[in-house]
PyMOL Python script that loads the backbone (N, CA, C, O; Angstrom):
from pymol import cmd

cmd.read_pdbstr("""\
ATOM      1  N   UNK A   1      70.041 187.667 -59.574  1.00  0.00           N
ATOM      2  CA  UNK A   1      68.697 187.396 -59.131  1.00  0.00           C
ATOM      3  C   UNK A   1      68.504 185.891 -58.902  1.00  0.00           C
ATOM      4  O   UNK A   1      67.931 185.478 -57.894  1.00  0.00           O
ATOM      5  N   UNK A   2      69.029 185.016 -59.922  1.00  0.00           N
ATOM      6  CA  UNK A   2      68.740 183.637 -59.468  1.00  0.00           C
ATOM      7  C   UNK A   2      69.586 183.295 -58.298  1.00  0.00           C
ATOM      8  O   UNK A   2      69.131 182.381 -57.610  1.00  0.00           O
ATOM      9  N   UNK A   3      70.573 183.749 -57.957  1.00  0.00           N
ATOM     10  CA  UNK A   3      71.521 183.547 -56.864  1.00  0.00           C
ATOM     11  C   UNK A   3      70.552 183.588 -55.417  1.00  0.00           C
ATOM     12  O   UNK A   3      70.387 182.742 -54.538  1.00  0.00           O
ATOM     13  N   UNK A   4      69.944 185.118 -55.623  1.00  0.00           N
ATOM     14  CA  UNK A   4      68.837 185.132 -54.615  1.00  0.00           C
ATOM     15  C   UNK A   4      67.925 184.290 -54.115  1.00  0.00           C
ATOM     16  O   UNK A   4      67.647 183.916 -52.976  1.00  0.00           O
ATOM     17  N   UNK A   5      67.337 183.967 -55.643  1.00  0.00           N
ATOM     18  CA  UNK A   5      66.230 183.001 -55.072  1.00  0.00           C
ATOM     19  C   UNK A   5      66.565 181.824 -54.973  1.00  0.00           C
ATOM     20  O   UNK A   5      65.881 181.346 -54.069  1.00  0.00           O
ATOM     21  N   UNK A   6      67.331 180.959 -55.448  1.00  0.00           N
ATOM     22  CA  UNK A   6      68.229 179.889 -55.219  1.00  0.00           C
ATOM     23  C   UNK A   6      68.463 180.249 -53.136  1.00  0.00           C
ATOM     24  O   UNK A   6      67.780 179.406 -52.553  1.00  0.00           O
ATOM     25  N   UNK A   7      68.801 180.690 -52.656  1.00  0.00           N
ATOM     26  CA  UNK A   7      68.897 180.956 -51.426  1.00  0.00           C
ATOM     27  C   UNK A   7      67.966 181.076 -50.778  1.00  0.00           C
ATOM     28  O   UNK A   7      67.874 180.418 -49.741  1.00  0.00           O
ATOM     29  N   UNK A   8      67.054 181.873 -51.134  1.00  0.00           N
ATOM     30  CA  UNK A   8      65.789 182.272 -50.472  1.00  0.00           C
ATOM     31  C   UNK A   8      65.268 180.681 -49.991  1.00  0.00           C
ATOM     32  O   UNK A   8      65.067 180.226 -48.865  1.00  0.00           O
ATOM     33  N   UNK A   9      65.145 180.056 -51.352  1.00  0.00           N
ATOM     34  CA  UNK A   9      64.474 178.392 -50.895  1.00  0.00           C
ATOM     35  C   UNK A   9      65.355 177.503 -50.594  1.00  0.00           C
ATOM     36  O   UNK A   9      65.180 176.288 -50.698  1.00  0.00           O
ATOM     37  N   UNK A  10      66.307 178.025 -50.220  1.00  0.00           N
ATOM     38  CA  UNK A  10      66.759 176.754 -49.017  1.00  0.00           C
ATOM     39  C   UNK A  10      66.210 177.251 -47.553  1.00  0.00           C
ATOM     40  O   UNK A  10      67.016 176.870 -46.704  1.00  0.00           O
ATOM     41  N   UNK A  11      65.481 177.731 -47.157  1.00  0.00           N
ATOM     42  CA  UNK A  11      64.751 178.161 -46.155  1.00  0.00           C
ATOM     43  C   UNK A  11      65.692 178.451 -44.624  1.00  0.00           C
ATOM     44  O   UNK A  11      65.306 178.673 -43.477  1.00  0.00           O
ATOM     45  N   UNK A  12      67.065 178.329 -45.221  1.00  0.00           N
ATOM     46  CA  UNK A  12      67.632 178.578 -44.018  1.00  0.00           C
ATOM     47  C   UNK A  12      68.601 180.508 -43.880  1.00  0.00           C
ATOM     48  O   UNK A  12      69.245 180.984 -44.815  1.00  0.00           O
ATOM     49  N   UNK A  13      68.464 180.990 -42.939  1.00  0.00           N
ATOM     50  CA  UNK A  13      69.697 182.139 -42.923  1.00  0.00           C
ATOM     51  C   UNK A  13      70.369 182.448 -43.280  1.00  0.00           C
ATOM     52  O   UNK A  13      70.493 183.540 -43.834  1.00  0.00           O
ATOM     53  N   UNK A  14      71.481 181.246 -43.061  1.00  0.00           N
ATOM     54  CA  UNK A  14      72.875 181.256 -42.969  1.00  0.00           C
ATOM     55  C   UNK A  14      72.847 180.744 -45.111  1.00  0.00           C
ATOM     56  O   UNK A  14      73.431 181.457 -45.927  1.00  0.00           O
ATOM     57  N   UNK A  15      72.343 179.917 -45.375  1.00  0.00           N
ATOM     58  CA  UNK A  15      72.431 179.303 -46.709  1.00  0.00           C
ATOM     59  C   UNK A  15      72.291 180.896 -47.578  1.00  0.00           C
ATOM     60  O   UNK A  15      73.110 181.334 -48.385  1.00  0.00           O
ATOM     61  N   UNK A  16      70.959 181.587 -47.111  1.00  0.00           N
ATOM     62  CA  UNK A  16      70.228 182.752 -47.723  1.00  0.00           C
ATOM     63  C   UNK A  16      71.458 183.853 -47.800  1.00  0.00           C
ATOM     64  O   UNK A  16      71.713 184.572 -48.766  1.00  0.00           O
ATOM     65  N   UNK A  17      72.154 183.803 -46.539  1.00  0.00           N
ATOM     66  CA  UNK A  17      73.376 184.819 -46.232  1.00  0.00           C
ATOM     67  C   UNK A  17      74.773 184.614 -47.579  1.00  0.00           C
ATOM     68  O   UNK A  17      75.358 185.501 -48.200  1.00  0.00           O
ATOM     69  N   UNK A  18      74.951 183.020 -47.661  1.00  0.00           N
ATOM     70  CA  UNK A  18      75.730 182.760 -48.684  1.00  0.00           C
ATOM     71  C   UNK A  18      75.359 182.964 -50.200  1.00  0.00           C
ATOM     72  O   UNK A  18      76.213 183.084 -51.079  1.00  0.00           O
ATOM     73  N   UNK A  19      74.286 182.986 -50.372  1.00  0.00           N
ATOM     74  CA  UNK A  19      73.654 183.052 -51.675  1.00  0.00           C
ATOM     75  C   UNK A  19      73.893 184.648 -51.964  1.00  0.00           C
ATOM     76  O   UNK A  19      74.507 184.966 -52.982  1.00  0.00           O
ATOM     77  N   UNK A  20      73.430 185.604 -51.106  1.00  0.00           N
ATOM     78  CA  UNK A  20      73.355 186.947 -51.287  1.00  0.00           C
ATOM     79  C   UNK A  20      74.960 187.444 -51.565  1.00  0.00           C
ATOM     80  O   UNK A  20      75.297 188.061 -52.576  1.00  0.00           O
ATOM     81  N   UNK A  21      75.774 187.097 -50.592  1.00  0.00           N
ATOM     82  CA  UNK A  21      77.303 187.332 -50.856  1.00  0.00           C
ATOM     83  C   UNK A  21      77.823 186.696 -52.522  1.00  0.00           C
ATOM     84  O   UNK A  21      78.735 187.280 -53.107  1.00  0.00           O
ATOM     85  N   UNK A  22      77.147 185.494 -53.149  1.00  0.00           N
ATOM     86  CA  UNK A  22      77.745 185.319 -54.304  1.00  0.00           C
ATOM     87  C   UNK A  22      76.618 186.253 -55.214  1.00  0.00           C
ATOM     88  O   UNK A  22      76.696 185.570 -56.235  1.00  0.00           O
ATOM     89  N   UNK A  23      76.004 186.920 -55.435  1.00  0.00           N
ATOM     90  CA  UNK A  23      75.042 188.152 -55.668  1.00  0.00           C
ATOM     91  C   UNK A  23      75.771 189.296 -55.289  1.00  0.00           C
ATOM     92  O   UNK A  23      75.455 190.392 -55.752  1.00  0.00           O
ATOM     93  N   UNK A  24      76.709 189.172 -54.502  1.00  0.00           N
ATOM     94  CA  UNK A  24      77.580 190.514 -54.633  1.00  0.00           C
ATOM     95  C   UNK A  24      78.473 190.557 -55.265  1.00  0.00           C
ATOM     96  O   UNK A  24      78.979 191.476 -55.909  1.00  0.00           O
ATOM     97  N   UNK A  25      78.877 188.984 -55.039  1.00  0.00           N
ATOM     98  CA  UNK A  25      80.255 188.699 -56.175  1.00  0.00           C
ATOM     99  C   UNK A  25      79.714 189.238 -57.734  1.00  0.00           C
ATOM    100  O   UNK A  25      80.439 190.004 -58.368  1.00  0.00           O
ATOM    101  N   UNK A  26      78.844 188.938 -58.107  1.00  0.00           N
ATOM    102  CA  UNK A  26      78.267 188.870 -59.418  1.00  0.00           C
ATOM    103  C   UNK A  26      77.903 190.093 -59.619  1.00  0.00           C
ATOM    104  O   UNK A  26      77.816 190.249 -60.837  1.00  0.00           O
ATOM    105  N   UNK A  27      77.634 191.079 -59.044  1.00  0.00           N
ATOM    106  CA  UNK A  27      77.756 192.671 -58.861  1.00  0.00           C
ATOM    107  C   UNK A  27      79.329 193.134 -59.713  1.00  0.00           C
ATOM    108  O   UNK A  27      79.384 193.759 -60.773  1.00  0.00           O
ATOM    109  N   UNK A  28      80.492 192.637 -58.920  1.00  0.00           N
ATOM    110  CA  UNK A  28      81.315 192.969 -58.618  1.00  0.00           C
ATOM    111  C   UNK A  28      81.703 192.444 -60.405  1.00  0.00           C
ATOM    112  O   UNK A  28      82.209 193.245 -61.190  1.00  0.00           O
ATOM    113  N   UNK A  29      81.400 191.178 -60.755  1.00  0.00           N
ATOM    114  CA  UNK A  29      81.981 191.009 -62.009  1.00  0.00           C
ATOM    115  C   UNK A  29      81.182 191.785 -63.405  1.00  0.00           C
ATOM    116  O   UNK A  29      81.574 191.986 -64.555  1.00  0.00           O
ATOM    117  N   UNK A  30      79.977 192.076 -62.742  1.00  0.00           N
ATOM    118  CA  UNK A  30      79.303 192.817 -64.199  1.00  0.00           C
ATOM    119  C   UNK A  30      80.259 194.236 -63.973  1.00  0.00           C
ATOM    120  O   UNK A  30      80.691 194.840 -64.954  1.00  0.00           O
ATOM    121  N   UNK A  31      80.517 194.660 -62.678  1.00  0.00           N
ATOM    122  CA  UNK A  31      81.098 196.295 -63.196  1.00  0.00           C
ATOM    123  C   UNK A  31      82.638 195.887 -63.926  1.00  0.00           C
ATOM    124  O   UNK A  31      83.270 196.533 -64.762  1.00  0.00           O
ATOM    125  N   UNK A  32      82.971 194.583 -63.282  1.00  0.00           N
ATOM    126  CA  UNK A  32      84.744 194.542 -64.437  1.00  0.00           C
ATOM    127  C   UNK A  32      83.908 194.044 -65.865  1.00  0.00           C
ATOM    128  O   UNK A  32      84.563 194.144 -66.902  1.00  0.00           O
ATOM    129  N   UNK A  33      82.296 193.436 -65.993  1.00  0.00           N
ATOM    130  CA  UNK A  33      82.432 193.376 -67.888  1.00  0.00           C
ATOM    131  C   UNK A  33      82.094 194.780 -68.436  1.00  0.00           C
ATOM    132  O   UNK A  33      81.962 194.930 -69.651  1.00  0.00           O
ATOM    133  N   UNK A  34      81.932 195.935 -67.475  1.00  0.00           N
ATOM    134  CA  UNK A  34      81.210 197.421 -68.091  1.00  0.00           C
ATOM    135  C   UNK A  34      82.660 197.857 -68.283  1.00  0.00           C
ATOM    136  O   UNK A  34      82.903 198.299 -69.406  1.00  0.00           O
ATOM    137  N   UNK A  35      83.362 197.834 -67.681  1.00  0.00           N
ATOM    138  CA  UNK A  35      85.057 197.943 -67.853  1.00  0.00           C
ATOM    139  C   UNK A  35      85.460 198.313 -69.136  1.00  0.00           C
ATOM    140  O   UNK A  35      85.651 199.296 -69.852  1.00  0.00           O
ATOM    141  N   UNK A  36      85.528 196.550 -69.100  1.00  0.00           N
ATOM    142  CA  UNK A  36      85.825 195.754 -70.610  1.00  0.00           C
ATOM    143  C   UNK A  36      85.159 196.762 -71.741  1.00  0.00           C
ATOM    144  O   UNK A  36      85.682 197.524 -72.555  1.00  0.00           O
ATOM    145  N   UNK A  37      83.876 196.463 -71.463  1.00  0.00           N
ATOM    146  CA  UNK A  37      82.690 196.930 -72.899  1.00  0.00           C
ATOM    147  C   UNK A  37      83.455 198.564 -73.051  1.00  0.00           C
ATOM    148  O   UNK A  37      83.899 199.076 -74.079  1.00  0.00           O
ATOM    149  N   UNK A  38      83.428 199.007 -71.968  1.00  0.00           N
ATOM    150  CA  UNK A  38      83.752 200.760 -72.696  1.00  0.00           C
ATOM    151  C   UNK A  38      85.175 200.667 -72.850  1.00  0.00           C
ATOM    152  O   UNK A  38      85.513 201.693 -73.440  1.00  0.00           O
ATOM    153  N   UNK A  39      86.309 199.861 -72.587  1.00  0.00           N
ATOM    154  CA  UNK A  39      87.653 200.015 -73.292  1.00  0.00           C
ATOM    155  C   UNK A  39      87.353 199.505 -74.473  1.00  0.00           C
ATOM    156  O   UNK A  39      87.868 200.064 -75.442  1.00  0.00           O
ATOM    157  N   UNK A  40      86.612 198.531 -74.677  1.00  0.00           N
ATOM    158  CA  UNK A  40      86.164 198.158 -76.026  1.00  0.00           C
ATOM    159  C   UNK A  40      85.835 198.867 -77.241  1.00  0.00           C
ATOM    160  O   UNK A  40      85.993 198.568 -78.425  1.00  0.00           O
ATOM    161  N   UNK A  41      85.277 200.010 -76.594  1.00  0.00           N
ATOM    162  CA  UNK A  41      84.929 201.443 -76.914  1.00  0.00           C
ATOM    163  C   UNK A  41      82.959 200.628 -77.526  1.00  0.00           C
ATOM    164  O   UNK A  41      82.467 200.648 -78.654  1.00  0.00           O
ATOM    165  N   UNK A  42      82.575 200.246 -76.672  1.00  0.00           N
ATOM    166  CA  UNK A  42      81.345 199.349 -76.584  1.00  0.00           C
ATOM    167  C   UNK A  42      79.784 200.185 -76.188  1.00  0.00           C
ATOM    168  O   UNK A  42      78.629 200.190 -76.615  1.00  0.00           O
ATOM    169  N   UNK A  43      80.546 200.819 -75.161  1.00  0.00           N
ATOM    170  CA  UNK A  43      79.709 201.818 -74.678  1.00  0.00           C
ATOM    171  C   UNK A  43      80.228 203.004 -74.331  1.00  0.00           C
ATOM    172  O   UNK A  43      81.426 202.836 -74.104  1.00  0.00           O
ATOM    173  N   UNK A  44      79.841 204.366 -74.147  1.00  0.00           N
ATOM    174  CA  UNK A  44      80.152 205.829 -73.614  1.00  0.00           C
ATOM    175  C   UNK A  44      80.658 205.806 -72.230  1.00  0.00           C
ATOM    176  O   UNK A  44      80.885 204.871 -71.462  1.00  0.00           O
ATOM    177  N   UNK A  45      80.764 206.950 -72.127  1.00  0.00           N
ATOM    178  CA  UNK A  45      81.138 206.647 -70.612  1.00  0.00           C
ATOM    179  C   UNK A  45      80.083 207.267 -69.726  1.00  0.00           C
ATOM    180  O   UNK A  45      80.094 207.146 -68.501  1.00  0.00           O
ATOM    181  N   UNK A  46      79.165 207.940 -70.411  1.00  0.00           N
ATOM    182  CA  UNK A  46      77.539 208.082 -69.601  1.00  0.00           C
ATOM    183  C   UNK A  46      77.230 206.799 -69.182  1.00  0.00           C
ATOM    184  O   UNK A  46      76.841 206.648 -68.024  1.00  0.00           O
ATOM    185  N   UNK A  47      77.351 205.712 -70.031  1.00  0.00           N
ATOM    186  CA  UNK A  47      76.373 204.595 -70.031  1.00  0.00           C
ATOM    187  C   UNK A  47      77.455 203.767 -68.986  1.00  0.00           C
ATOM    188  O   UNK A  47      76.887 203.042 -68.168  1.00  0.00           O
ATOM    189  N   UNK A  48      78.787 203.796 -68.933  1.00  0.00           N
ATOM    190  CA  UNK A  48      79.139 203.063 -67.965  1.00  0.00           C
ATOM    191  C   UNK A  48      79.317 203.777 -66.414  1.00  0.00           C
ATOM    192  O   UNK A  48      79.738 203.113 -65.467  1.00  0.00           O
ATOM    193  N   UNK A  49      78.939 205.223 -66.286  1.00  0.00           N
ATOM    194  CA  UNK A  49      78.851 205.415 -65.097  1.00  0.00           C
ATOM    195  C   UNK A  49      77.312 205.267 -64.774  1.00  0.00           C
ATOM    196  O   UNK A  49      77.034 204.919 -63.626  1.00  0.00           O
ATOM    197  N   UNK A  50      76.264 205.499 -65.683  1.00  0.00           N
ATOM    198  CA  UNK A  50      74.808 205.064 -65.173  1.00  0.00           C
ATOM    199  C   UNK A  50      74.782 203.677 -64.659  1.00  0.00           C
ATOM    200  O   UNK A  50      74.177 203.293 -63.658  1.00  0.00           O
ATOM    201  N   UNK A  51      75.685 202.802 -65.655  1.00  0.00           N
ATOM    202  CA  UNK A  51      75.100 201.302 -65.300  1.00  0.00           C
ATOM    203  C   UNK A  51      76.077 200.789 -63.813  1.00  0.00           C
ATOM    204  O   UNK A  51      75.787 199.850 -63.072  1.00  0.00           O
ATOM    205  N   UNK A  52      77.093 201.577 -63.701  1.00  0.00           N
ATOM    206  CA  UNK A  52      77.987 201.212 -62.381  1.00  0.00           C
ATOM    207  C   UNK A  52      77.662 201.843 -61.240  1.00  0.00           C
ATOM    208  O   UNK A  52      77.853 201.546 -60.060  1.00  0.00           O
ATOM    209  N   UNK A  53      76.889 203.204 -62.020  1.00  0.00           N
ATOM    210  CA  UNK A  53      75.751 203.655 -60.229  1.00  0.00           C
ATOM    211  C   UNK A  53      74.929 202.704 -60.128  1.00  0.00           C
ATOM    212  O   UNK A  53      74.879 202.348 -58.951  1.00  0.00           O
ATOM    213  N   UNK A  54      74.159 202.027 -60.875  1.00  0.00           N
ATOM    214  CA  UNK A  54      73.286 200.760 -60.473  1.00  0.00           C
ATOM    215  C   UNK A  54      73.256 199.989 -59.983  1.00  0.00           C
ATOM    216  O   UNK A  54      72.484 199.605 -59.105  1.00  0.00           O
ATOM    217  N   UNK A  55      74.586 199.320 -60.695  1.00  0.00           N
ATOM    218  CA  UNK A  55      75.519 198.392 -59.803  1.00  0.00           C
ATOM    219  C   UNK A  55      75.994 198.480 -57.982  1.00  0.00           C
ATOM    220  O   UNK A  55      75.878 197.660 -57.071  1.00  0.00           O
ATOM    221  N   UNK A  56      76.547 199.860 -58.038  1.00  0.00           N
ATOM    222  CA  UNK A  56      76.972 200.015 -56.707  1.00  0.00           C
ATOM    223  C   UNK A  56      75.600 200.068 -55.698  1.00  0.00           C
ATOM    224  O   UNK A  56      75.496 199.490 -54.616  1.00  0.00           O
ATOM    225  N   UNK A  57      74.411 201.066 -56.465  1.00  0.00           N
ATOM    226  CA  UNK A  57      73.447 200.729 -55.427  1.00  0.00           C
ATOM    227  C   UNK A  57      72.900 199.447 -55.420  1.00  0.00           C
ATOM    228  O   UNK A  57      72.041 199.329 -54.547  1.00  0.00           O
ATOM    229  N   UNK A  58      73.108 198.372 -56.134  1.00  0.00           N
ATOM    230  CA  UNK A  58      72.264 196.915 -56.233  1.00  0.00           C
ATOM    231  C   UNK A  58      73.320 196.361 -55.061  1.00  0.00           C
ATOM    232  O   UNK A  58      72.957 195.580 -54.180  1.00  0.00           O
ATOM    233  N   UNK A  59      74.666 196.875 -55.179  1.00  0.00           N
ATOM    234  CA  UNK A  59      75.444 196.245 -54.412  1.00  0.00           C
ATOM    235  C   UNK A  59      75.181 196.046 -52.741  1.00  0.00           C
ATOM    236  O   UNK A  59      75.118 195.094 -51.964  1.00  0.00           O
ATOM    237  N   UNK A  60      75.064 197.538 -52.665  1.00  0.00           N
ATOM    238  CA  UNK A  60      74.522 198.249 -51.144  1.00  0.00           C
ATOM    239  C   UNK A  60      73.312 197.907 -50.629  1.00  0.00           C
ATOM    240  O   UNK A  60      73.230 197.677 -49.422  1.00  0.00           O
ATOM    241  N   UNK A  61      72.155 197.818 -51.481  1.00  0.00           N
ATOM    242  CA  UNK A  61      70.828 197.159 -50.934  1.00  0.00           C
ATOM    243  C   UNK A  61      71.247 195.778 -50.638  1.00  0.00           C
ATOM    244  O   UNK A  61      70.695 195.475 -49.580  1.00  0.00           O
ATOM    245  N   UNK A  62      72.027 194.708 -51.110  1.00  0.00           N
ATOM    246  CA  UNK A  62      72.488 193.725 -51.273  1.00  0.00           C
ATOM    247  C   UNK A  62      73.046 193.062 -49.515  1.00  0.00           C
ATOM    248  O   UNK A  62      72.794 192.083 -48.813  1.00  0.00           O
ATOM    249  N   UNK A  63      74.030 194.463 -49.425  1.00  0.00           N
ATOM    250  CA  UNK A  63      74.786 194.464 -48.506  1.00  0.00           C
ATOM    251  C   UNK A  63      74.099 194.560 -46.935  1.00  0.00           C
ATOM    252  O   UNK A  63      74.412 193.896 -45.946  1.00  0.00           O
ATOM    253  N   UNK A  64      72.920 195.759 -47.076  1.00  0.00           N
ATOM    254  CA  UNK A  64      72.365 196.398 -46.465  1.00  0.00           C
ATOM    255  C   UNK A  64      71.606 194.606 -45.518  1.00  0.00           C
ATOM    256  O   UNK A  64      71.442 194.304 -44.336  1.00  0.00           O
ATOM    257  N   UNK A  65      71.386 193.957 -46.689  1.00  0.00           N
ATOM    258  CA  UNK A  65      69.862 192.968 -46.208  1.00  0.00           C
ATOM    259  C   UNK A  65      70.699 192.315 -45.449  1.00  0.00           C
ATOM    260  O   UNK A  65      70.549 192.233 -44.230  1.00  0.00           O
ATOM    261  N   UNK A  66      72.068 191.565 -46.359  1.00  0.00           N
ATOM    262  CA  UNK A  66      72.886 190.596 -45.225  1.00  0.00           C
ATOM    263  C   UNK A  66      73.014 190.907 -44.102  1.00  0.00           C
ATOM    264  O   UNK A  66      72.470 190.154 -43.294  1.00  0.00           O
ATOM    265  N   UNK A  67      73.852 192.258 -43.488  1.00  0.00           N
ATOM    266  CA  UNK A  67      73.584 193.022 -42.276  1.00  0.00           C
ATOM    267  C   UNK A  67      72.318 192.553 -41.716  1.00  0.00           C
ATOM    268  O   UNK A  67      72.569 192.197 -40.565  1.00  0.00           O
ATOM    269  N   UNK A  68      70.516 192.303 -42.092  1.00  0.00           N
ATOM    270  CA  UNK A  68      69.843 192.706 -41.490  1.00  0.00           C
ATOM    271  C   UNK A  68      69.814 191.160 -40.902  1.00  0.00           C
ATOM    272  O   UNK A  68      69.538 190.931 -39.724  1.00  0.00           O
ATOM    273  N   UNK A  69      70.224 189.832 -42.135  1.00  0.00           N
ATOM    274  CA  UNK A  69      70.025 189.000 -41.631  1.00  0.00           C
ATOM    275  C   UNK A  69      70.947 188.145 -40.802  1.00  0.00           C
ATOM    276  O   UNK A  69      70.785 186.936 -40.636  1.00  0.00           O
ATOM    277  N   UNK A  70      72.086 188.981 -40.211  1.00  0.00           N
ATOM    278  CA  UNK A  70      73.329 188.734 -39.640  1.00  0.00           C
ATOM    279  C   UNK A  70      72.325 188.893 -38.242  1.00  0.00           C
ATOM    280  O   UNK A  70      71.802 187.993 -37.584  1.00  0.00           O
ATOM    281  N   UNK A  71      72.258 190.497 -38.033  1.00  0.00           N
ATOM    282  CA  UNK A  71      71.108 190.736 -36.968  1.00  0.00           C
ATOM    283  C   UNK A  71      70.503 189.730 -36.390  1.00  0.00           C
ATOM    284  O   UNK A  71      70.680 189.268 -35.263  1.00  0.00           O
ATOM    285  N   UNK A  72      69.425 189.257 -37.628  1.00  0.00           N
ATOM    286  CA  UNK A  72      67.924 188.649 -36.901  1.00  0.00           C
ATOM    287  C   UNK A  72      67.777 187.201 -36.154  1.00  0.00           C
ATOM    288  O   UNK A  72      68.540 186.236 -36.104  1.00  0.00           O
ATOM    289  N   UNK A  73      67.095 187.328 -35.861  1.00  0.00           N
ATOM    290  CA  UNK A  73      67.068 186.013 -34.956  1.00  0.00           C
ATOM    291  C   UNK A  73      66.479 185.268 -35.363  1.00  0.00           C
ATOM    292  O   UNK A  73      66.496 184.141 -34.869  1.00  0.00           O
ATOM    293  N   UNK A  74      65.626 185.603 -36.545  1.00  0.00           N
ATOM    294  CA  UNK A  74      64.990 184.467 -37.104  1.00  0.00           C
ATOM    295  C   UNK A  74      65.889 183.737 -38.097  1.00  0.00           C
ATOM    296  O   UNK A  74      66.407 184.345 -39.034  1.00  0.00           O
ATOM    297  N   UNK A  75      66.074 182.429 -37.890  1.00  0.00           N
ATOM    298  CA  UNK A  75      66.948 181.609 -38.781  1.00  0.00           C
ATOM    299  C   UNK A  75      66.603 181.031 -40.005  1.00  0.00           C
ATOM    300  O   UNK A  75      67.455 180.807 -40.865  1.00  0.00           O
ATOM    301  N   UNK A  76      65.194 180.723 -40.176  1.00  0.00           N
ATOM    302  CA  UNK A  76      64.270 180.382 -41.293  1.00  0.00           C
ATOM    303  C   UNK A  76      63.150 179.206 -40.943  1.00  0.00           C
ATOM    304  O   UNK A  76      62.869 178.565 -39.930  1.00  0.00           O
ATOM    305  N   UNK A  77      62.611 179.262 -42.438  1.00  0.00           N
ATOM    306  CA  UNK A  77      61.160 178.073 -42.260  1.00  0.00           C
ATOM    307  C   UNK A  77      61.825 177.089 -41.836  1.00  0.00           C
ATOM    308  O   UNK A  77      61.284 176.783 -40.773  1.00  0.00           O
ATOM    309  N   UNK A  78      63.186 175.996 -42.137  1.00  0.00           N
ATOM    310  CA  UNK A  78      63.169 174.835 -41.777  1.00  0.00           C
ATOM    311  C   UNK A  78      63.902 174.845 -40.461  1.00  0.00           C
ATOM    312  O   UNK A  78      64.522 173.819 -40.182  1.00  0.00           O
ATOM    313  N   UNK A  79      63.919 175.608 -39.816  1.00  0.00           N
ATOM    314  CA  UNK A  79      64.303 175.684 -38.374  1.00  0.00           C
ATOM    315  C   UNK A  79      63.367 175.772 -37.529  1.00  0.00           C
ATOM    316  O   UNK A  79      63.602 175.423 -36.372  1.00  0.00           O
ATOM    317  N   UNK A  80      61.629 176.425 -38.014  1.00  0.00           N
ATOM    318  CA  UNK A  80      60.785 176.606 -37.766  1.00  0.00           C
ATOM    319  C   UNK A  80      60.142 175.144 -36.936  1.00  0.00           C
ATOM    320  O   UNK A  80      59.783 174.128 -37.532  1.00  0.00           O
ATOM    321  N   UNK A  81      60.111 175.326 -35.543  1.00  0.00           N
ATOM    322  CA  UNK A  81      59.009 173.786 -35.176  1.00  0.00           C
ATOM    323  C   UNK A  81      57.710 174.050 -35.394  1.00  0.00           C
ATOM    324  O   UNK A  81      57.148 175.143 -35.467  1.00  0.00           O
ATOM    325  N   UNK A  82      57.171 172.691 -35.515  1.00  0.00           N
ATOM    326  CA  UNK A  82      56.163 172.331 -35.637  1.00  0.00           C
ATOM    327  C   UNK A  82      56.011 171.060 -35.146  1.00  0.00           C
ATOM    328  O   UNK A  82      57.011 170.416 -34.827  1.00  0.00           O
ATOM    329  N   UNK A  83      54.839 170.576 -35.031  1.00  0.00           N
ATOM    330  CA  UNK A  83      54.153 169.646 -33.999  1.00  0.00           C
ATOM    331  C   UNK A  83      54.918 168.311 -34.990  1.00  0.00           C
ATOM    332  O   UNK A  83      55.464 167.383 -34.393  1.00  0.00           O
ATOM    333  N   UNK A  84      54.884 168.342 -36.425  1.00  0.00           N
ATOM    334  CA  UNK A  84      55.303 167.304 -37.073  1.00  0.00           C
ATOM    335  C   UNK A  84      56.922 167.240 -37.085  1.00  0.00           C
ATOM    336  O   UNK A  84      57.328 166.082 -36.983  1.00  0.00           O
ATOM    337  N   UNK A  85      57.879 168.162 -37.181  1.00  0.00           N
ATOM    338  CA  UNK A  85      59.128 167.947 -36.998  1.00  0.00           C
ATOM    339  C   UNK A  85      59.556 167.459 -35.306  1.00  0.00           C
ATOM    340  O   UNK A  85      60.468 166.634 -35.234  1.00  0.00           O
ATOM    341  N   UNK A  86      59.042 167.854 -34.212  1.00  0.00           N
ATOM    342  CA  UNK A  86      59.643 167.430 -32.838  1.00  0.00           C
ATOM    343  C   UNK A  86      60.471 168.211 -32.757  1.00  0.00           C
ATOM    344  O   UNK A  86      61.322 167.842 -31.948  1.00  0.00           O
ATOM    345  N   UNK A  87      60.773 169.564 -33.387  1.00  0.00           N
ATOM    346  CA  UNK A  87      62.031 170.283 -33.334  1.00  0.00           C
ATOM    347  C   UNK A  87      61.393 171.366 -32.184  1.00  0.00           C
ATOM    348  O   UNK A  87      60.353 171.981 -32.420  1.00  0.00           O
ATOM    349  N   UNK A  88      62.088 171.509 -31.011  1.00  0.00           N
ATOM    350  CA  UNK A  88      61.708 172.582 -30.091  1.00  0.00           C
ATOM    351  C   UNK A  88      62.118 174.222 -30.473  1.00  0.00           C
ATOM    352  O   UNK A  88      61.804 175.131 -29.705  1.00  0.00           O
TER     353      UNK A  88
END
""", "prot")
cmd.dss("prot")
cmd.show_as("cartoon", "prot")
cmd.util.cbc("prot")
cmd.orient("prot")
């Protein structure tokens, strides 16, 4: 989540696009610590397939947005002109 918003306010796309991909990375390492925890014998294995369906769908909504902002044409607020930047 902080990965997200850490991205979100750099007001640009492409920055927002990188932030979300290390938010997948970080997906990717909580399901190797659910791993760990149930060889650990830490948790059941209910609890590590509930928490790795979570995972995979946090992954996919994740995935889903980058896609949307690969798409869009909007690049962000600081690309945005205005009369005070001179940016066309």
């Amino acid at each position: 989540m902080d990965n997200i918003a850490e991205g979100f306010d750099r007001d640009g796309n492409s920055e927002f696009h990188n932030f979300l991909s290390y938010s997948k990375g970080s997906c990717s390492e909580l399901k190797s610590q659910t791993y760990r925890a149930f060889d650990k014998g830490l948790i059941s294995v209910e609890v590590l397939e509930q928490i790795q369906s979570r995972i995979e769908i946090t992954t996919n909504k994740i995935g889903a947005f980058m896609f949307y902002l690969r798409k869009s044409n909007f690049r962000g607020q600081k690309f945005k002109w205005t009369p005070n930047n001179n940016k066309p």
